[in-house]
C-alpha positions as CSV (number, residue, x, y, z in Angstrom):
1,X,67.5,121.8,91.7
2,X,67.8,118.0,91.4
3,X,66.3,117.6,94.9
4,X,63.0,119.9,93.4
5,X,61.4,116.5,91.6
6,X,61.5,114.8,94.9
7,X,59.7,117.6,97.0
8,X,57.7,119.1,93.9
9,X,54.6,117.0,95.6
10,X,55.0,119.4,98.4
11,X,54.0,121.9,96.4
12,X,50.9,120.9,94.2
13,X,48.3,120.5,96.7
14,X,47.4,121.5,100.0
15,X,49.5,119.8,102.8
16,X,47.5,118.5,105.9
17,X,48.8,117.1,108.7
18,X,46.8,114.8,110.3
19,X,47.8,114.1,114.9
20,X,44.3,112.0,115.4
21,X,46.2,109.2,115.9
22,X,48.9,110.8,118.1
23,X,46.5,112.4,120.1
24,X,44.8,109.4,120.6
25,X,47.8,107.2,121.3
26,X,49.4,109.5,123.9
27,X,47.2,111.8,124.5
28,X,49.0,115.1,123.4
29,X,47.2,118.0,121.9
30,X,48.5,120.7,119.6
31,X,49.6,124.0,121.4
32,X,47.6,127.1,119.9
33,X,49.3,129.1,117.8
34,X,48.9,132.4,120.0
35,X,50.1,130.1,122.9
36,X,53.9,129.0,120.7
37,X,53.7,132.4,118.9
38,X,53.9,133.9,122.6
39,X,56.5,131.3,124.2
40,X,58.6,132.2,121.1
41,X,58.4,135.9,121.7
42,X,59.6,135.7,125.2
43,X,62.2,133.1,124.1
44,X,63.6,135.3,122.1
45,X,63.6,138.3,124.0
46,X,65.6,136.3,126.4
């Protein structure tokens, strides 16, 4: 519970992640989520 007060921010409004200035920097881009939801599936079917 003591740990609570330090991630209760977390919690109280939306959290956004922001990768414009990764993408920019290095060029990545986010994989969609049917592409990782997929890769996971056959990941775990092994």
């Amino acid at each position: 519970m003591r740990e609570v007060r330090e991630t209760r921010h977390q919690f109280e409004r939306p959290f956004v992640l922001d990768s414009t200035l990764t993408q920019r920097t290095f060029g990545l881009a986010p994989t969609p989520w049917d592409d990782a939801l997929a890769a996971t599936i056959t990941a775990r079917r092994g």
